[in-house]
Phi, psi and omega in degrees: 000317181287346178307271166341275189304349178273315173336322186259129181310147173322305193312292175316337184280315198289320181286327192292320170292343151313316192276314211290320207272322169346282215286340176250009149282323183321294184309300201296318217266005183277313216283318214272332164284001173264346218250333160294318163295340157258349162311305154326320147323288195317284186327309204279356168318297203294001213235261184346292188303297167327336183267325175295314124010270205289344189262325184300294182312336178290328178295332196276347186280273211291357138300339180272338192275315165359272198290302172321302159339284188290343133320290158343297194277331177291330162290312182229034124076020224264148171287310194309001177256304157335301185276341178274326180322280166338259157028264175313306189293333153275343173289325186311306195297326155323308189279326142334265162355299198269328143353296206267008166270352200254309165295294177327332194264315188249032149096000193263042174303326194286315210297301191314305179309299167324289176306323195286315186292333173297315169292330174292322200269307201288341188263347204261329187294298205290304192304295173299332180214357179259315194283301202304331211255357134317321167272001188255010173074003184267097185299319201303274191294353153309288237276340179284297186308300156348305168295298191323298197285349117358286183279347158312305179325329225255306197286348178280326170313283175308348152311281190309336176285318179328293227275308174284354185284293185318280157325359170255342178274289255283342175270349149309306162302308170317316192259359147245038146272292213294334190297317194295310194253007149291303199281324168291332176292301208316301199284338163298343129352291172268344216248340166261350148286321180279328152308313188294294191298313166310002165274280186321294174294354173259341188272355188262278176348315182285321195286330178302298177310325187278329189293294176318308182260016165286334214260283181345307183309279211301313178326315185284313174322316178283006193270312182317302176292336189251307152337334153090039153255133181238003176274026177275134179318123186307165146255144196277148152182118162276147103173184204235056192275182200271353154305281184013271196297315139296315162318308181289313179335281188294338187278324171279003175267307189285308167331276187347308184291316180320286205307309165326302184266009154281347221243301209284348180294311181317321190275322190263019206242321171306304175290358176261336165314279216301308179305310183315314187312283197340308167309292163318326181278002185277333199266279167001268195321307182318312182271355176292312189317297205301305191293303186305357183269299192290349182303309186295343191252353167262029176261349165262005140304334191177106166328304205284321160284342144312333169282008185248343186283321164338268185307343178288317160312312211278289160003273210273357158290295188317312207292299186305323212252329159280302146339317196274320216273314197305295180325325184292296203284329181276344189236001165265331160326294225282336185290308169348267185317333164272344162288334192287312170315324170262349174249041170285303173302317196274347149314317185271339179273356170288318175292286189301344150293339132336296168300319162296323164297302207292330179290314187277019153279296144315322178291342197259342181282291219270000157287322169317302177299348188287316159271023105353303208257322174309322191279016188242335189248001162269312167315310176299348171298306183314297175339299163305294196303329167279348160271334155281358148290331176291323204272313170328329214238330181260353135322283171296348159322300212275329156347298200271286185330327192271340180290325166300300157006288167293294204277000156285316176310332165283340160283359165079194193327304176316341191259351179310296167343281166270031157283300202297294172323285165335294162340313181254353160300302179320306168319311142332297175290328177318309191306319197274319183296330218274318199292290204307330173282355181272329194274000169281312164305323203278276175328259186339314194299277203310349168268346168295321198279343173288346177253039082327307186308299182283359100019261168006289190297315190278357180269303146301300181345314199260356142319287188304297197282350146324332187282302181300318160291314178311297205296316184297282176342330189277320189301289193331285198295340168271336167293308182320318176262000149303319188313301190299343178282321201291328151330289186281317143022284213276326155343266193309271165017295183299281194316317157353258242270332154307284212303345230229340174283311132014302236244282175332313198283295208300313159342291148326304164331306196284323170312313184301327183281325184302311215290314173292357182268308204287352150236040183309323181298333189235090185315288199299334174281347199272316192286331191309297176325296186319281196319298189313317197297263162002274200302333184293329208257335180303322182274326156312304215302305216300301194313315178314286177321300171310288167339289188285345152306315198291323153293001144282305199315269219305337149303335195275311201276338178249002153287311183305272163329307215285326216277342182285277180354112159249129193264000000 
């Protein structure tokens, strides 16, 4: 599993801690918009009930306005009480109506039926039996029947309080659903901030922590590798993440170098061999020069020893002109080994260029997530701006609560009802204004935590790219010794075109010794030659001697490089 998880690019790993708190804001902010909508319910329930509340009040009014009419009218007999009577009685019957849909919804037909028939009874007395016996002059028996209808009233009242009881638990319910489902938005609120961020910060803290110090590992290797150690402990990482990738990138880079400055060690302990020879054989031929001068000056002694001093030459010419041809074949090697040496370098600056894309692939990852986490603290900005609209709207509720209010106290008795109502409305929006400054704070908390988070980020940030500089540096310093192979390269080539100039001269030596064996008999032309030879073989020798200095130096300098290196 842990195998796996290293397997998967940063960018994803950084997104999955991105998707998990995404996702339980989402969830949280689904449950609270569900949860808001029954709030909305619950209100406008509690609205509905009040207006039903307030028509049962009206009922209980405009029976009481009735009954005073009809008080009225047996005292003073006037038609206009009548006729308001009428009046009052078709509104009543309207209103009725919507009763009765109102009875069917909360269970209240007996009550309702009971208020109809009182009423029915009370309109049938005064029309039917109260008015005939008034124009028949019989006050006496009005004014009983009068009472009657009175204690009709009365008994219609307790229906009706009955009828307003019911509506008042069924608005009792509501508002301890909506109470219910505010307390549940806090705590799905809080309980999903509080996840979200412990979630978020630990899986981003964990991805950081393993990357920092993965990152740290390649970092010190490459300090290693710019310090000229290559015997630094590798970095270990199985997987094949953008760490990875790196890792192998430098550990095969450091392989590499090994393999390199063993090759040019190898390479320059040969040319320090060759020089050596070479010098000796310089010093031979030299001392070869010196026995052919005294040779030359006993040569008018005796032909025949002169023919032995001849082959002795002739000899140590051979001797030289082999001596050369070998030199010639180690330093056409040695040109070999140094071209394999520059494009090993140009191979390993190809990696490290590699390794620098990869590093500045991470630095392009972990600028994203940074603007991730920004664009997560402009939604809670929205977020806040729909909560100060919800809380604007729930102001003007108690606004409208206080005005209702106002305008129950000025109906007086009538009006007591749709006081009471106004009042827990008013109480309601309070309730909803006080949750909506807990869902502000709650929202604020999630934007401080989201700008730590985004810190953090910025905070690896400015990791990688320290990382990334160590890598370019490392990149530098690996050009820098291509420059120097490419350099000693072009050296040996020059040390070439000597030997094979080398090469040219002991030929001519050797021609001059055929020429001193084949007139060894003719002394005075022989020495003239000779002496001409000598001096000739005197001047190769000196280009020799120069060469092989100039080829220690350049083995001395290149020993001198190989030795900063540890291997």
């Amino acid at each position: 599993m842990r195998l796996r998880w290293r397997n998967i690019n940063i960018g994803f790993k950084y997104g999955i801690a991105l998707g998990v708190t995404i996702l339980l804001f989402v969830l949280s902010i689904v449950f609270v918009g569900n949860q808001l909508m029954n709030i909305d319910d619950n209100i406008n329930a509690l609205e509905q009930t009040s207006e039903d509340a307030l028509s049962v009040i009206q009922v209980e009014n405009m029976i009481k306005e009735k009954d005073i009419l009809i008080s009225d009218f047996i005292h003073f007999r006037e038609r206009s009480f009548l006729d308001q009577f009428h009046l009052l009685s078709e509104e009543l019957e309207e209103i009725l109506l919507d009763l009765e849909v109102l009875a069917e919804q909360y269970d209240l037909a007996q009550q309702y039926s009971m208020v109809i028939r009182n009423i029915n009874s009370i309109e049938e007395i005064f029309l039917d039996e109260i008015i005939p016996l008034l124009e028949r002059g019989n006050n006496g028996e009005a004014i009983v029947l009068r009472r009657r209808i009175s204690n009709l009233g009365v008994t219609t009242f307790v229906y009706l309080d009955e009828m307003i009881e019911t509506l008042e638990n069924e608005r009792n319910k509501e508002m301890a659903s909506a109470k219910v489902s505010i307390g549940n938005v806090i705590q799905v609120l809080i309980f999903s901030t509080v996840i979200s961020l412990v979630l978020g910060v630990i899986i981003i803290v964990l991805i950081s922590k393993s990357i920092t110090k993965q990152l740290k590992k390649v970092v010190t290797l490459s300090n290693c590798v710019s310090e000229k150690d290559l015997l630094a402990k590798q970095v270990d990482y199985k997987g094949n993440d953008e760490v990875g990738q790196l890792a192998k990138a430098i550990n095969y880079m450091v392989n590499n170098l090994q393999d390199i400055i063993r090759e040019i060690s190898g390479a320059s302990d040969e040319v320090n061999v060759q020089s050596g020879s070479l010098t000796k054989v310089s010093y031979t031929i030299r001392e070869g020069a010196e026995q052919i001068a005294a040779t030359m000056e006993e040569m008018a002694a005796g032909a025949q020893e002169q023919a032995d001093f001849s082959i002795n030459i002739a000899k140590s010419i051979r001797t030289l002109d082999d001596l050369i041809q070998e030199t010639n074949s180690n330093v056409e090697v040695l040109n070999q080994s140094s071209k394999t040496i520059i494009d090993v370098t140009n191979v390993g600056n190809e990696q490290m260029g590699q390794s620098i894309n990869k590093i500045n692939s991470v630095n392009t990852i972990v600028k994203e997530s940074v603007s991730s986490i920004k664009d997560l603290e402009k939604k809670t900005d929205d977020i806040s701006k729909l909560v100060s609209v919800i809380n604007d709207i729930a102001e003007q509720t108690n606004l409208l609560a206080l005005n209702a209010a106002i305008e129950a106290a000025r109906a007086g008795e009538a009006g007591r009802g749709f006081a009471v109502v106004s009042e827990e409305i008013r109480k309601l929006a309070e309730m909803v204004g006080q949750s909506l400054g807990q869902i502000t704070i709650i929202v604020e908390d999630i934007q401080n935590s989201s700008k730590n988070m985004t810190r953090s980020l910025e905070y690896g940030y400015e990791e990688v790219d320290e990382g990334t500089k160590q890598i370019q540096s490392t990149g530098d310093t690996f050009q820098t010794i291509n420059r120097e192979v490419i350099d000693m390269n072009e050296k040996i080539e020059n040390i070439n075109k000597s030997l094979d100039e080398i090469t040219q001269h002991s030929g001519q030596i050797s021609k001059y010794g055929q020429e001193i064996s084949a007139i060894s008999q003719e002394n005075s032309a022989g020495i003239e030659e000779t002496a001409a030879s000598i001096e000739q073989q005197n001047m190769s020798i000196d280009t020799i001697t120069d060469n092989s200095k100039i080829l220690d130096q350049l083995s001395d300098k290149l020993n001198t490089l190989v030795s900063q290196f540890k291997i």
